[in-house]
LUMDO-524502 format. One record per residue (C-alpha): x, y, z negated; residue in one letter. Coordinates in steps of 0.1 Angstrom, whole numbers, plus 5000, padded with zeros to 4 digits. Each point is the difference from the previous one (the first is absolute). Layout:
<pts>
XYZA ...
</pts>
This chain:
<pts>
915556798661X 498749925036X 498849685006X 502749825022X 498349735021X 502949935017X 502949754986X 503050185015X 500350364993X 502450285020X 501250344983X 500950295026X 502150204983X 499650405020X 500950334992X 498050194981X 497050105017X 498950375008X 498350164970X 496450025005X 498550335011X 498350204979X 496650025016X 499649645001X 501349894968X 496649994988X 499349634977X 501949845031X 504249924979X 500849815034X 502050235026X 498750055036X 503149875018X 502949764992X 503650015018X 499849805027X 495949994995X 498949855031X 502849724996X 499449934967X 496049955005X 501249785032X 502249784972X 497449994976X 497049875030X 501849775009X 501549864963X 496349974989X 499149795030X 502549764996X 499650014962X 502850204988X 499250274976X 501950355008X 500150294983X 502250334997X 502250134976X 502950254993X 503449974981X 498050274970X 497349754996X 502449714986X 500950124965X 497750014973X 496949874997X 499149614997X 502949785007X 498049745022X 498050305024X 500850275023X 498450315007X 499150045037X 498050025027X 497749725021X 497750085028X 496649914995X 497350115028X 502650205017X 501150184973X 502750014975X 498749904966X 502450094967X 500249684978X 502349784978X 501049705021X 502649704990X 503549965004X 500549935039X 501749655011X 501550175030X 501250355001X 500150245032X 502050294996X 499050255024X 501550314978X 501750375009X 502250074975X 501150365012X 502450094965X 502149844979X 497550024975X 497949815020X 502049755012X 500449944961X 496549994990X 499449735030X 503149804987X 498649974966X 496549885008X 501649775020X 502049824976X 497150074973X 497549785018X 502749785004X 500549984967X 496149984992X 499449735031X 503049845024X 497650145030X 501349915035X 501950315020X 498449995033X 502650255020X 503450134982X 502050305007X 502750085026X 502750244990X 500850255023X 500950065035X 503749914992X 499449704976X 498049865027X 502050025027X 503149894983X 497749694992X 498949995036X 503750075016X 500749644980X 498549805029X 502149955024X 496749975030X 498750304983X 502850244999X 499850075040X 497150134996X 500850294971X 500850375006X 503450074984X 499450104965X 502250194974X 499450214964X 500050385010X 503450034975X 500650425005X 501250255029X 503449775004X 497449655005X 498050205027X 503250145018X 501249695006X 496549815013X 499550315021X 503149915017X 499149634999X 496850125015X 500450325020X 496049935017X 498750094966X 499249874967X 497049914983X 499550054961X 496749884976X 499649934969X 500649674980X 497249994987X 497450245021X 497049895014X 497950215030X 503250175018X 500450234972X 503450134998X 501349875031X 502750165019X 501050005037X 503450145008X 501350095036X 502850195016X 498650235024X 501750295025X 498850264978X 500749834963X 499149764976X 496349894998X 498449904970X 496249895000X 497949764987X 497750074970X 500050084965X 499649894971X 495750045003X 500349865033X 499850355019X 501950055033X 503750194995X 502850095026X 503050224993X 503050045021X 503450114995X 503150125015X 502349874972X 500649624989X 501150074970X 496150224992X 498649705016X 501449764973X 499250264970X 496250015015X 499949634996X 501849994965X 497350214986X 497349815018X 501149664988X 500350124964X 500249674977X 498449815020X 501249695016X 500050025039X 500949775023X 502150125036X 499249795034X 501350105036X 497050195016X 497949745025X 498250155031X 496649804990X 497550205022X 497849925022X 499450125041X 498450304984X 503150084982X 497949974964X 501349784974X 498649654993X 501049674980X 498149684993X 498049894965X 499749684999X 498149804969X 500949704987X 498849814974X 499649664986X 497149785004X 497449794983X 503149705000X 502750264992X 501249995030X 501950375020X 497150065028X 500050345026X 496650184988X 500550255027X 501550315014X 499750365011X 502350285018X 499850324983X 500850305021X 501350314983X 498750365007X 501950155026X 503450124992X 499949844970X 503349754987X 497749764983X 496549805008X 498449964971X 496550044996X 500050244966X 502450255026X 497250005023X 500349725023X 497549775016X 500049615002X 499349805023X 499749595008X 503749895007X 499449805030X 498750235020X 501850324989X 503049795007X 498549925038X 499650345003X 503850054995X 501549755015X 497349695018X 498149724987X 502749735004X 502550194980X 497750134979X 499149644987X 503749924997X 500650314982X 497749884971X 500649645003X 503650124990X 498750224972X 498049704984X 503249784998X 502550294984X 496650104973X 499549644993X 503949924993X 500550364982X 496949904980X 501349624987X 504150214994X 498150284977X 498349764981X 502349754997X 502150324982X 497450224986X 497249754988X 496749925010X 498550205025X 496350015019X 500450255026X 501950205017X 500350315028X 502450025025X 501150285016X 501749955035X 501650245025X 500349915040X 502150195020X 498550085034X 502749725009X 498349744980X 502849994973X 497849934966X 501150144965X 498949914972X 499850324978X 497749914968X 498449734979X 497350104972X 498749764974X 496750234993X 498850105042X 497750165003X 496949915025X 499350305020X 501849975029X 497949655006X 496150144998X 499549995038X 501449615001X 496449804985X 501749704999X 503150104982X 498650264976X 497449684990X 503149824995X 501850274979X 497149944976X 499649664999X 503449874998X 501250154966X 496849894983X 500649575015X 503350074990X 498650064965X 498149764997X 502349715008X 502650194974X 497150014975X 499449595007X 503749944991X 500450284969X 503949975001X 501250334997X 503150115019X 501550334989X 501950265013X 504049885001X 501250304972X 503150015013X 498950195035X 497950234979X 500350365013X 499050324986X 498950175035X 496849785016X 498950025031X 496250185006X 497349895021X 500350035034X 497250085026X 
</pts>
């Protein structure tokens, strides 16, 4: 066992980590980069200079073995040592279950170290897109600012919101992280277009002459999965390339909702979605926003954002459980309107590496949180009864 100098002690659970490559297995058990690596060293820094003790773990790592240790990981002089380390006091769930399977595996070594320790859930879970905006559609000052939202239900359900709608429709996943699988549908002089991308986030566009093709091609796209139907927003910029708004949130040192920062990601040209994993850049929010519209209305734009994140964040949590942090999606049209489009209880940081101050603060923040939870060591658990099956991902 490692010798824990600290008093307080932080478990990351993460996904499994890549499998180390042959030629530099060597004597060396320890792989040569994490998920999320250059967070997770940023977490760990800055837990051991404030005297909380982090390490790394995954979901596989939880059964067996002694009943008061986990295997894991700790860095030591910059890199990450295997070892046996205790039960943590707070636990930081930064997990991809991508299968049912591993959604499972997650959910037991959850409630096993639960059972072993009552450790201190630093972030829950959101359900999915649907859950959460049902949740979110509650709030009477939030509701203004929510796309339309319905369950894709079959060819009939799409008739009708196509009607509803007749300047398009857009369709994504429940539970789909990165623009994968989302669906932009328009009526154009010469058919039906269908784009958006697939499943492994590549660009797609069909088109067809005949409604009732178009709403067979969706069918079989959909499959069994649950999908969610909005009214297509124009949220492009001057340049006519998609955009939206991330903005972090996250609690502070007192526990208290605080604006960490945020950042305008631009999609690649012609594409229906901005995120970064579909190619698209970031950028700092005030001025990307100055660039599209100027710097007064810019700096209303985002004053507006803060209020709507911090409000969504205290309504999910009041319903869901305790959360740490969230990202915010946002799309402007080039009128100014703001949408709210997404909330994710596991962001992820990219989008924010160009802001200093904020991507210090993205670090920083989860680990005072922890500590103060630590100092307290009441546990507050998920409420069961909002338990889904289908988790949200990580978010860049």
């Amino acid at each position: 066992m490692a010798e824990i100098p600290c008093s307080s002690v932080l478990g990351i659970m993460i996904s499994e980590p890549s499998p180390i490559p042959s030629s530099s297995a060597g004597g060396d058990d320890s792989p040569p980069v994490m998920p999320e690596d250059l967070f997770c060293r940023r977490l760990s820094r800055f837990g051991q200079s404030i005297g909380l003790f982090v390490y790394l773990f995954c979901a596989s790592q939880v059964t067996g073995g002694s009943p008061r240790l986990i295997n894991g990981f700790r860095l030591k002089h910059g890199r990450w040592q295997h070892g046996s380390f205790p039960l943590p006091d707070v636990l930081y769930d930064r997990s991809l279950p991508r299968t049912n399977a591993q959604y499972k595996e997650a959910s037991c070594a959850l409630a096993e170290l639960k059972r072993l320790k009552p450790y201190i859930l630093l972030n829950g879970s959101l359900p999915g897109k649907l859950d959460v905006y049902r949740e979110l559609e509650r709030d009477s000052q939030l509701s203004p600012w929510l796309p339309s939202t319905y369950k894709y239900e079959g060819a009939s359900d799409l008739t009708q919101l196509m009607k509803h709608y007749p300047e398009g429709l857009f369709l994504k996943p429940s539970a789909g992280s990165h623009g994968k699988g989302a669906l932009r549908l328009l009526r154009r002089d010469d058919g039906w277009h269908i784009d958006g991308r697939d499943r492994k986030n590549r660009p797609l566009a069909v088109i067809y002459d005949n409604w009732q093709d178009v709403c067979r091609w969706i069918h079989r796209f959909v499959a069994s999965l649950t999908y969610i139907v909005q009214p297509y927003l124009p949220l492009t910029g001057k340049d006519g390339r998609s955009y939206d708004v991330r903005v972090l949130i996250q609690k502070d040192e007192s526990g208290k909702w605080s604006f960490t920062g945020a950042a305008v990601r631009t999609g690649q040209r012609g594409s229906v979605t901005a995120n970064l994993h579909g190619g698209g850049s970031a950028q700092g929010a005030l001025e990307a926003l100055t660039e599209q519209f100027d710097s007064e209305t810019a700096g209303r734009l985002l004053g507006r954002m803060r209020w709507i994140s911090e409000r969504a964040a205290a309504a999910l949590e009041n319903h869901f459980g305790r959360l740490a942090e969230l990202g915010i999606d946002y799309g402007i049209e080039q009128g100014g309107r703001i949408w709210l489009l997404e909330a994710n209880a596991k962001p992820g940081r990219k989008a924010l590496e160009g802001d200093e101050s904020a991507a210090r603060l993205a670090v920083e923040r989860p680990i005072r949180y922890s500590m103060k939870l630590a100092a307290h060591r009441q546990p507050v658990y998920q409420f069961g009864r909002n338990q889904r099956r289908y988790i949200q991902e990580v978010h860049p």
